[in-house]
PDB file with SEQRES, HELIX, SHEET and CRYST1 records, atoms N, CA, C and O in Angstrom:
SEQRES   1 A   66  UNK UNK UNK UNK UNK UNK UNK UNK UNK UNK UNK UNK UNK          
SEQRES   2 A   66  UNK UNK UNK UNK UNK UNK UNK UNK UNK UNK UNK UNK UNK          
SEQRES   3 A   66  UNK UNK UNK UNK UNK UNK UNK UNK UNK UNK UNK UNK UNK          
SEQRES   4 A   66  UNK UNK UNK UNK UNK UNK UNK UNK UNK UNK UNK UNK UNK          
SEQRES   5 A   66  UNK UNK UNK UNK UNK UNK UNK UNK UNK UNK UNK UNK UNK          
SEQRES   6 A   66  UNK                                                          
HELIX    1 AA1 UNK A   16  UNK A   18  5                                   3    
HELIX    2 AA2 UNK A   31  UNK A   33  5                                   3    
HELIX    3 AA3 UNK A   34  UNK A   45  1                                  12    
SHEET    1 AA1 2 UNK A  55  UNK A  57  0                                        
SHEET    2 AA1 2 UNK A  62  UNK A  64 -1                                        
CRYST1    1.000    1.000    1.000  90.00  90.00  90.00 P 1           1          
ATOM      1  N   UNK A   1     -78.892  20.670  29.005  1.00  0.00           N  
ATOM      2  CA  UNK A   1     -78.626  19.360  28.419  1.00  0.00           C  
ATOM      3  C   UNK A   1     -79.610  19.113  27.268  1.00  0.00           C  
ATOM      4  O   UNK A   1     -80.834  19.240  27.272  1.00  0.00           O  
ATOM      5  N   UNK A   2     -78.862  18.764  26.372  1.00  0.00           N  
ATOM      6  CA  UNK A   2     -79.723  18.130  25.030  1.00  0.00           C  
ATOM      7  C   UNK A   2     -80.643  16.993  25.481  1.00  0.00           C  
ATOM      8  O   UNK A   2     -80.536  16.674  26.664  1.00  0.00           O  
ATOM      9  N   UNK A   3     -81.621  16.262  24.654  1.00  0.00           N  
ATOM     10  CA  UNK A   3     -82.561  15.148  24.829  1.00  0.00           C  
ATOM     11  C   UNK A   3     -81.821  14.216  23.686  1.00  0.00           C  
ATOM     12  O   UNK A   3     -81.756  14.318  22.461  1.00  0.00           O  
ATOM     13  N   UNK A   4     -81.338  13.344  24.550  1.00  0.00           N  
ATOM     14  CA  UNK A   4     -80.586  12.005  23.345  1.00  0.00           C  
ATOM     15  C   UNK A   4     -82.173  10.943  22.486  1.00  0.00           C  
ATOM     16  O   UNK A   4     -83.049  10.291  23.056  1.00  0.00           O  
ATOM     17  N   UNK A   5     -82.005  11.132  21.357  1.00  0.00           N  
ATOM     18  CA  UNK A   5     -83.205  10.390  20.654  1.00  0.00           C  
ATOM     19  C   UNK A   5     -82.619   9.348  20.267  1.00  0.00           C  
ATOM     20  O   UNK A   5     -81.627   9.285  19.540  1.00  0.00           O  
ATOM     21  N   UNK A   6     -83.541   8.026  21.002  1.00  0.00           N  
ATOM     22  CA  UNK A   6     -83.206   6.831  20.915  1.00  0.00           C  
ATOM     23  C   UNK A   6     -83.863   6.330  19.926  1.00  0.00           C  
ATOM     24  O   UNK A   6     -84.469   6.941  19.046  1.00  0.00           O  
ATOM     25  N   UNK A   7     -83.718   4.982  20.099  1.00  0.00           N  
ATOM     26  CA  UNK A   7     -84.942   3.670  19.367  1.00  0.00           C  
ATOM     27  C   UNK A   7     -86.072   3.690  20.326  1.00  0.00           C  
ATOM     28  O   UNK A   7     -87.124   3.395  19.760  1.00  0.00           O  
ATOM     29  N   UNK A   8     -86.174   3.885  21.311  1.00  0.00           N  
ATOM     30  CA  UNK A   8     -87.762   4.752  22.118  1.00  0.00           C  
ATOM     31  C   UNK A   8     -88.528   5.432  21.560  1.00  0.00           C  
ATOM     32  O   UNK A   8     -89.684   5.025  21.451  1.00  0.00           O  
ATOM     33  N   UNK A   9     -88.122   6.799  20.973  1.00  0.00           N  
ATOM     34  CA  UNK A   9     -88.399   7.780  20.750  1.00  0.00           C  
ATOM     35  C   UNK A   9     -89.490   7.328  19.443  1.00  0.00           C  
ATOM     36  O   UNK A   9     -89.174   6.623  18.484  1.00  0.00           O  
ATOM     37  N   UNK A  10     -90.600   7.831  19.651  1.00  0.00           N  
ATOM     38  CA  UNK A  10     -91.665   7.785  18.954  1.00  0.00           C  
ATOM     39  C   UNK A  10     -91.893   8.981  18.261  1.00  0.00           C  
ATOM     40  O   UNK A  10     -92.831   8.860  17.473  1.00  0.00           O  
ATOM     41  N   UNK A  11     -91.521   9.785  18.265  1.00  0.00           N  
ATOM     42  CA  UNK A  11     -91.102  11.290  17.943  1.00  0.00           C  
ATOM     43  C   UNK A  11     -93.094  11.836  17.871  1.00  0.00           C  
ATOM     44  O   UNK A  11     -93.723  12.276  16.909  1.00  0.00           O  
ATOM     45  N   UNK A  12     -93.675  11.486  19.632  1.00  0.00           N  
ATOM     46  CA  UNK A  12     -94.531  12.088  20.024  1.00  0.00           C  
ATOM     47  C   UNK A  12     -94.669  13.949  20.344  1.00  0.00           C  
ATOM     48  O   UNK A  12     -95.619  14.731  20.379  1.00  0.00           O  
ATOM     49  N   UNK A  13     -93.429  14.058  20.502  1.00  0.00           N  
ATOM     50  CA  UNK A  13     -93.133  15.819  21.236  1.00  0.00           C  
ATOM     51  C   UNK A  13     -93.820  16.020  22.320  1.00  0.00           C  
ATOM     52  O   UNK A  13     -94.381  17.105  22.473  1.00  0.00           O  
ATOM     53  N   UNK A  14     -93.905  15.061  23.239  1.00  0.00           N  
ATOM     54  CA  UNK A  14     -94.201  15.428  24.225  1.00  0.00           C  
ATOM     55  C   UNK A  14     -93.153  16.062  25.065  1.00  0.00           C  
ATOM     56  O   UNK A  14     -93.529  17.150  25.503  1.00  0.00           O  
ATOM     57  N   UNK A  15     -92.340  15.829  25.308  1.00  0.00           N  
ATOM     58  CA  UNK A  15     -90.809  15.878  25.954  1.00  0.00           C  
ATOM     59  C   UNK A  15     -91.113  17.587  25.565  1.00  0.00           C  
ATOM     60  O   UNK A  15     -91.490  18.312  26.486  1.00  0.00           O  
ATOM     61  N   UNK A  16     -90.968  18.049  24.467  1.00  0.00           N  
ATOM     62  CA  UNK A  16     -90.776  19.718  23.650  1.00  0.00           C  
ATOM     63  C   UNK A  16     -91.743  20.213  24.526  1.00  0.00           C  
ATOM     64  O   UNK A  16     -91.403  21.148  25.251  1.00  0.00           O  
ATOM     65  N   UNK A  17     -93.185  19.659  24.629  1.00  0.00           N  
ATOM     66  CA  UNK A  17     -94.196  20.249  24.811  1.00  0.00           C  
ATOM     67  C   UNK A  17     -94.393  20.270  26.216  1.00  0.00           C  
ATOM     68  O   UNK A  17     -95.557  20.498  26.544  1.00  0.00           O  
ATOM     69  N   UNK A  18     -93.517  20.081  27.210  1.00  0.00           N  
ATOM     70  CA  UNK A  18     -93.666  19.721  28.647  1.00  0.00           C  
ATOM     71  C   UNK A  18     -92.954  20.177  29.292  1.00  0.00           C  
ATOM     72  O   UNK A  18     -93.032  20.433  30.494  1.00  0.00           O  
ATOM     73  N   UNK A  19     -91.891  20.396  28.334  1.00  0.00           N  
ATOM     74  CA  UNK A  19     -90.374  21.571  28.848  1.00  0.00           C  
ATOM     75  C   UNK A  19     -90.983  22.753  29.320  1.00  0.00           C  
ATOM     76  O   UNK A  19     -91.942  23.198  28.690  1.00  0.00           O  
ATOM     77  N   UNK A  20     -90.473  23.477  30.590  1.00  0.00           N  
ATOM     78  CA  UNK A  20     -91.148  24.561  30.974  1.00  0.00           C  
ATOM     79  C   UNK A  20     -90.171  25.555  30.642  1.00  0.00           C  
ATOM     80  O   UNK A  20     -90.672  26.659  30.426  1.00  0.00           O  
ATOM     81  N   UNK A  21     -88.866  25.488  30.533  1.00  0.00           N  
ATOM     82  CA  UNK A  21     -87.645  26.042  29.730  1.00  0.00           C  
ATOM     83  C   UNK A  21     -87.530  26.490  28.616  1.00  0.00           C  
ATOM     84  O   UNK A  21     -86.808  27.444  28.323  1.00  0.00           O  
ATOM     85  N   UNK A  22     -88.517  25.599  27.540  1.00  0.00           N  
ATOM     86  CA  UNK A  22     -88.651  25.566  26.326  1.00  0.00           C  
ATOM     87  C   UNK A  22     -87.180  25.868  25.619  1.00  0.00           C  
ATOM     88  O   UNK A  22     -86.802  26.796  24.905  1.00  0.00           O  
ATOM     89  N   UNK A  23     -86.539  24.723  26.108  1.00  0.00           N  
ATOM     90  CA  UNK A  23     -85.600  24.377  26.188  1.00  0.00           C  
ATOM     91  C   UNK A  23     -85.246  23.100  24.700  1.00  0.00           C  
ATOM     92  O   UNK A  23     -84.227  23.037  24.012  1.00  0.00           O  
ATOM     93  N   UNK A  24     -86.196  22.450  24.638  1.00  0.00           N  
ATOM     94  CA  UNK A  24     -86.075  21.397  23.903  1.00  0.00           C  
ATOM     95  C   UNK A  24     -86.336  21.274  22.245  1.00  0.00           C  
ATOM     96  O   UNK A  24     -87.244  22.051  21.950  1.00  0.00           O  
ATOM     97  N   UNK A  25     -86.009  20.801  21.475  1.00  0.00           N  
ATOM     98  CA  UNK A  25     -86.063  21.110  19.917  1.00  0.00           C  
ATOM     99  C   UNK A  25     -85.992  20.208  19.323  1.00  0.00           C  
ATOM    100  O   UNK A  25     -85.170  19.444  19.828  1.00  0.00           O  
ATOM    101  N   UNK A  26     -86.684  19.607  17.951  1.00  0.00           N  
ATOM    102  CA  UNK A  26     -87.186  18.498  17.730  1.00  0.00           C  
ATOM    103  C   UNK A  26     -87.350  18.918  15.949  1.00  0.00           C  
ATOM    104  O   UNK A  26     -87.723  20.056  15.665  1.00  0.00           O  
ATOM    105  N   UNK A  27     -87.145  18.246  15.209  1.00  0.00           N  
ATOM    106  CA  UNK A  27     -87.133  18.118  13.278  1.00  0.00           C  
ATOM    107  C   UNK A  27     -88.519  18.841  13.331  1.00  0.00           C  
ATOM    108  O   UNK A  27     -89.082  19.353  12.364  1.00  0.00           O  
ATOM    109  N   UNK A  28     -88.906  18.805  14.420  1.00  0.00           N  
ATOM    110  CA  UNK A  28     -90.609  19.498  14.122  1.00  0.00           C  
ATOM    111  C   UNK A  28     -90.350  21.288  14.144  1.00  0.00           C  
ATOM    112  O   UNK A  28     -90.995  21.997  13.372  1.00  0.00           O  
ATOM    113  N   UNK A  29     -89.676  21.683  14.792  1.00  0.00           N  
ATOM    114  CA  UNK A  29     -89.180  23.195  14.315  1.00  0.00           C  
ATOM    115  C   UNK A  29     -88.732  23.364  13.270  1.00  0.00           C  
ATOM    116  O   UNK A  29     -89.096  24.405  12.723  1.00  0.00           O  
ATOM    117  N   UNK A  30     -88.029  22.712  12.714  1.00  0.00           N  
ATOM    118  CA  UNK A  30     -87.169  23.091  11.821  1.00  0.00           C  
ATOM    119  C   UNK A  30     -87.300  23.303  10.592  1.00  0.00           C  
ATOM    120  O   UNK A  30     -87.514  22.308   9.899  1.00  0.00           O  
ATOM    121  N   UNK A  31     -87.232  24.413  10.035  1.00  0.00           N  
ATOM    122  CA  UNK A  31     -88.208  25.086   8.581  1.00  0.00           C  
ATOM    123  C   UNK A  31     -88.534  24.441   7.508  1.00  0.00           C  
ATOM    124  O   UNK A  31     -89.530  24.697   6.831  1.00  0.00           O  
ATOM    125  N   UNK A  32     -87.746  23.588   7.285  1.00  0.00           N  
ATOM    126  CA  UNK A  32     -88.085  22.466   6.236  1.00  0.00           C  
ATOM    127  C   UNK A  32     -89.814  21.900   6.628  1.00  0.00           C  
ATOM    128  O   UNK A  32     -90.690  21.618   5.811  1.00  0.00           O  
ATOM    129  N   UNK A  33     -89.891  21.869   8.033  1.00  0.00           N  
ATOM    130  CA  UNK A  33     -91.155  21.037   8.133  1.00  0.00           C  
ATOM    131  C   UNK A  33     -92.158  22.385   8.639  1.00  0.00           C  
ATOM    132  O   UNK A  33     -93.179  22.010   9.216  1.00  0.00           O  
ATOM    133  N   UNK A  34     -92.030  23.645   8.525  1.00  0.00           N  
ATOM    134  CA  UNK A  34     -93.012  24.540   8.532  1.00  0.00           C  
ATOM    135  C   UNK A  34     -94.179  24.322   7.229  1.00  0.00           C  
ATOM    136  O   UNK A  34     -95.333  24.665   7.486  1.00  0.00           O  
ATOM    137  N   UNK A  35     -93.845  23.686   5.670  1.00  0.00           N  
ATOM    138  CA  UNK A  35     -95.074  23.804   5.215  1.00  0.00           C  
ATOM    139  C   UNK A  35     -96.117  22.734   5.625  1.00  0.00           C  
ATOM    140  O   UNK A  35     -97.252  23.035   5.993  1.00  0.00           O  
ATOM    141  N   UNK A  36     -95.465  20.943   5.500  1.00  0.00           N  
ATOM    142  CA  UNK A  36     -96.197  20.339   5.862  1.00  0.00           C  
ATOM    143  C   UNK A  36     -96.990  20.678   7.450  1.00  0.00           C  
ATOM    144  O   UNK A  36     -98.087  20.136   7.584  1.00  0.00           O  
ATOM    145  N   UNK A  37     -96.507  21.497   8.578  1.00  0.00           N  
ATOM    146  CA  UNK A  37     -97.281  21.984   9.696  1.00  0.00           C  
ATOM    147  C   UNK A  37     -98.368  22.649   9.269  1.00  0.00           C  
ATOM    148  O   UNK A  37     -99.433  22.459   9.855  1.00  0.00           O  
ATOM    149  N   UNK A  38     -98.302  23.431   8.312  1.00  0.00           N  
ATOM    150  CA  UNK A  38     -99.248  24.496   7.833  1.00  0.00           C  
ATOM    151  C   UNK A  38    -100.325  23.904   7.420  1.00  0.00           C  
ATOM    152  O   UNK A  38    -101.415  24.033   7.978  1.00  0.00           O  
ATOM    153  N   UNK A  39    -100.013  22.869   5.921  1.00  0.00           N  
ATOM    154  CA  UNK A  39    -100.967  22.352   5.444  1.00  0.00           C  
ATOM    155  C   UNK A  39    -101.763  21.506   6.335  1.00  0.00           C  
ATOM    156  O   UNK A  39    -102.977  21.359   6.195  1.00  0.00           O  
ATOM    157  N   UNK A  40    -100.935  20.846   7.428  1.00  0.00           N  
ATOM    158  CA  UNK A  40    -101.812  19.770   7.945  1.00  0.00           C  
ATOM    159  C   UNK A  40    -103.155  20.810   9.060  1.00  0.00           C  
ATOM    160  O   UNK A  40    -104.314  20.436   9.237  1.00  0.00           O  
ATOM    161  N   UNK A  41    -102.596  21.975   9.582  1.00  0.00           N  
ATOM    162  CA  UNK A  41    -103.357  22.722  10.330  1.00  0.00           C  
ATOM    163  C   UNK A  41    -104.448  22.902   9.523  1.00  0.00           C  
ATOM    164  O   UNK A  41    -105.515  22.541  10.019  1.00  0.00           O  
ATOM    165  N   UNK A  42    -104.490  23.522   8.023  1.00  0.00           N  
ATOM    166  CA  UNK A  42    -104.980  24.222   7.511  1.00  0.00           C  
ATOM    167  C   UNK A  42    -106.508  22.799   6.876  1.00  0.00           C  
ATOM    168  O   UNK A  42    -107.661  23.011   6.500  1.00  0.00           O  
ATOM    169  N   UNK A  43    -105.879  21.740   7.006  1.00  0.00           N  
ATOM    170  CA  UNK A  43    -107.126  20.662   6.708  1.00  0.00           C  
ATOM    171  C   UNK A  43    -107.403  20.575   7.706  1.00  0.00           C  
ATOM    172  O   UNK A  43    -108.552  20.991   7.858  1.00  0.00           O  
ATOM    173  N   UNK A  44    -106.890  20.173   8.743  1.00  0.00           N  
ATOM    174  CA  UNK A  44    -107.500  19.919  10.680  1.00  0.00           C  
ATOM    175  C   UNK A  44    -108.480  21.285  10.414  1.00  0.00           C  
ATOM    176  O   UNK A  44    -109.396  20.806   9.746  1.00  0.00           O  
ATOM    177  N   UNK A  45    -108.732  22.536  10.561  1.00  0.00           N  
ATOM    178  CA  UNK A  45    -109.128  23.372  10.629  1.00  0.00           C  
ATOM    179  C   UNK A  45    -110.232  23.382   9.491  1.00  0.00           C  
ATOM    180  O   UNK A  45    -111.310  23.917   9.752  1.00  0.00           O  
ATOM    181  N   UNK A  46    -110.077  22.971   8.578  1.00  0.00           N  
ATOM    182  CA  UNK A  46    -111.361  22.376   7.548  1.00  0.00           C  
ATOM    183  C   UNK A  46    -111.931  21.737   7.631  1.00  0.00           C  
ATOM    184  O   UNK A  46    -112.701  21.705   6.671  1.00  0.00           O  
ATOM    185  N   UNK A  47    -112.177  20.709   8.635  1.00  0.00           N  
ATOM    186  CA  UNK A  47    -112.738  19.440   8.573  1.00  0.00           C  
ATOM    187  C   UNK A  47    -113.509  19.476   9.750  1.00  0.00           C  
ATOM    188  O   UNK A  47    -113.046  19.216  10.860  1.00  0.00           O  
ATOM    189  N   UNK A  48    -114.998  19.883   9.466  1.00  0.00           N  
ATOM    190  CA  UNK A  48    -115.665  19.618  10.796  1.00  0.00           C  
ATOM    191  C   UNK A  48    -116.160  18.686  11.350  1.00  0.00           C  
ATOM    192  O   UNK A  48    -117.152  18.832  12.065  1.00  0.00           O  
ATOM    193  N   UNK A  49    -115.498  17.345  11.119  1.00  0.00           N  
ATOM    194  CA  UNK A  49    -115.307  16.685  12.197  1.00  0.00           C  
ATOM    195  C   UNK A  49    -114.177  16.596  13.529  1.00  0.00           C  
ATOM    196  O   UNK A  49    -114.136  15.843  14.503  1.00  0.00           O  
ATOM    197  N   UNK A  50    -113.322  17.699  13.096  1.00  0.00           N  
ATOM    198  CA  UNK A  50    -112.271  17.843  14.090  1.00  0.00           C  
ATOM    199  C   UNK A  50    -112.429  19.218  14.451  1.00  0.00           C  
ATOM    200  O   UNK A  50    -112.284  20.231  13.767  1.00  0.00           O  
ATOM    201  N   UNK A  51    -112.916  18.994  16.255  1.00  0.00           N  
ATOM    202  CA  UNK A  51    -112.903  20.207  17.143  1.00  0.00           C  
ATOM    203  C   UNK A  51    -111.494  21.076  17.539  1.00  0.00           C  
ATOM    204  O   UNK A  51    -110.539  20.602  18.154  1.00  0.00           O  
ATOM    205  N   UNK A  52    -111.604  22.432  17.042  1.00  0.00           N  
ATOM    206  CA  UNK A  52    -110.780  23.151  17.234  1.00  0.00           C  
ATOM    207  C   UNK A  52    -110.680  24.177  18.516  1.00  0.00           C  
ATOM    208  O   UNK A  52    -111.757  24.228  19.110  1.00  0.00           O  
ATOM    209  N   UNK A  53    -109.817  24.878  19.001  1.00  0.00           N  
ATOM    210  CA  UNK A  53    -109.745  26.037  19.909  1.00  0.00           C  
ATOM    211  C   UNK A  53    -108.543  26.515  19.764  1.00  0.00           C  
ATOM    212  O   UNK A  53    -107.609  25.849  19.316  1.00  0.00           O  
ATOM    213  N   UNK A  54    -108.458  27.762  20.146  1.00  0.00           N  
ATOM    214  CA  UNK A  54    -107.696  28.518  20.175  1.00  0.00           C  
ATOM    215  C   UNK A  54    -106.616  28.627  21.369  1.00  0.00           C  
ATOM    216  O   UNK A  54    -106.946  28.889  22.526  1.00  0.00           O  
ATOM    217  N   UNK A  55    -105.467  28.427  21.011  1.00  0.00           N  
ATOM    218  CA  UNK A  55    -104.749  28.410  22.655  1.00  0.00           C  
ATOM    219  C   UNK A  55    -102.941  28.665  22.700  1.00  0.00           C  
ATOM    220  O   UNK A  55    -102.332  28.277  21.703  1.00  0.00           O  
ATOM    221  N   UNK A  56    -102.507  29.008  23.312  1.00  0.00           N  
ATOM    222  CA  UNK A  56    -101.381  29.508  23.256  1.00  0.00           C  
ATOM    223  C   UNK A  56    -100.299  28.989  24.443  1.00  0.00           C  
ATOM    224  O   UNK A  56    -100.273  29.005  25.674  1.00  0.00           O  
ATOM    225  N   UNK A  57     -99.233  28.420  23.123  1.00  0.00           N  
ATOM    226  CA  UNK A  57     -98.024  27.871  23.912  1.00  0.00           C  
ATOM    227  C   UNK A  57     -97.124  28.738  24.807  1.00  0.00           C  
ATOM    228  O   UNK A  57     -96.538  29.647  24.220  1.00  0.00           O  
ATOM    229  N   UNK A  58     -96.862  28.580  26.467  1.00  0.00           N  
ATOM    230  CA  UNK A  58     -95.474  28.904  26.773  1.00  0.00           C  
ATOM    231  C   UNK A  58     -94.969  28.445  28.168  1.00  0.00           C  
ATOM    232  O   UNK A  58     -95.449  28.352  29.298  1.00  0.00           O  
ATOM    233  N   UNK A  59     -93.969  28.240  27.660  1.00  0.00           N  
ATOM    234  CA  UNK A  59     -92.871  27.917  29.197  1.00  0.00           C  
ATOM    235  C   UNK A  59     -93.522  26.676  29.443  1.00  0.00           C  
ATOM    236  O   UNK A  59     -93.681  26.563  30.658  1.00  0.00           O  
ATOM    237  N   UNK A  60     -94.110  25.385  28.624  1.00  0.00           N  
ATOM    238  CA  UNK A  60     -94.227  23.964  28.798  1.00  0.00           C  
ATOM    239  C   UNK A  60     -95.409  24.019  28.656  1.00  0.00           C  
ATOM    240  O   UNK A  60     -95.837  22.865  28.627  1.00  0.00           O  
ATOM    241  N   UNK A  61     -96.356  24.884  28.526  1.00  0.00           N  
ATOM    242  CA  UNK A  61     -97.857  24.710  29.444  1.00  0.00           C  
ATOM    243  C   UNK A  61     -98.956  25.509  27.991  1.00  0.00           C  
ATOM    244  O   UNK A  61     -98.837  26.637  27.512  1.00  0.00           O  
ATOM    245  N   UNK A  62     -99.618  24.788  27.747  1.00  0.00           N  
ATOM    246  CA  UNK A  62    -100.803  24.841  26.755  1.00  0.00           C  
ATOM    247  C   UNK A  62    -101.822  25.375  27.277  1.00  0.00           C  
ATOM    248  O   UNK A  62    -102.351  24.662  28.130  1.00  0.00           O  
ATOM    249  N   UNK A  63    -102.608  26.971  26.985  1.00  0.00           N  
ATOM    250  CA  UNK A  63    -103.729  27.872  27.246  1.00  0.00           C  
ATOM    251  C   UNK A  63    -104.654  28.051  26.563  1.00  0.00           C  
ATOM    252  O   UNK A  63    -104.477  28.827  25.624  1.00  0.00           O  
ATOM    253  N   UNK A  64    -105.883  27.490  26.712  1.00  0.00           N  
ATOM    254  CA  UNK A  64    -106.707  27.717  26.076  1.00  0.00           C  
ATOM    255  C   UNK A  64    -107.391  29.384  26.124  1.00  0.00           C  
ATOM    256  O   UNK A  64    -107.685  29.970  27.166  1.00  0.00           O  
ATOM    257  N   UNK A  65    -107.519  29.843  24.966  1.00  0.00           N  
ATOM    258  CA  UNK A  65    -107.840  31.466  24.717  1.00  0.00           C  
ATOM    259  C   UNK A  65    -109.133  31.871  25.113  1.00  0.00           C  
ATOM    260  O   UNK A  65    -109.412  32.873  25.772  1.00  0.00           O  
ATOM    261  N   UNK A  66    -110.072  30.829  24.562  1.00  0.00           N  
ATOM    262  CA  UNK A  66    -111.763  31.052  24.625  1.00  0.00           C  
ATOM    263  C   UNK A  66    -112.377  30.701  25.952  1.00  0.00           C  
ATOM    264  O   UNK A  66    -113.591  30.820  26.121  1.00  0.00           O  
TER     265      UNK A  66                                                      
END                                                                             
C-alpha cells in the first residue's frame, strides 16, 4: 500500500525512514532533488558547528559505522 499525503503531512520522512520494507517513497528520492541533497550535505559537513557520523541506512533502521 502507498502512503496517502495529506494536509498533515509535514513532509518530515519519517514514515520513509521507519519503513522496515523500505517500501515507502517521498519527492525526497526523486532525482530532481539529488543536487539540492548534495549541496545541503556538503555545507552540514562544512560547518563545524554541526556534529557528523557516519552511518548506514537499511530495512527502516539507521547504523551508526564508528
Amino acid at each position: 500500500m502507498r502512503p496517502r499525503w495529506g494536509q498533515e503531512c509535514i513532509f518530515c520522512l519519517n514514515c520513509e525512514l521507519q519503513c522496515p520494507e523500505d517500501a515507502i517513497r517521498s519527492a525526497a528520492d526523486m532525482m530532481l532533488m539529488v543536487p539540492f541533497m548534495r549541496y545541503n550535505i556538503r555545507k552540514a559537513l562544512a560547518d563545524p558547528n554541526i556534529e557528523s557520523a557516519p552511518v548506514e541506512f537499511k530495512g527502516g533502521t539507521v547504523r551508526r559505522l564508528d
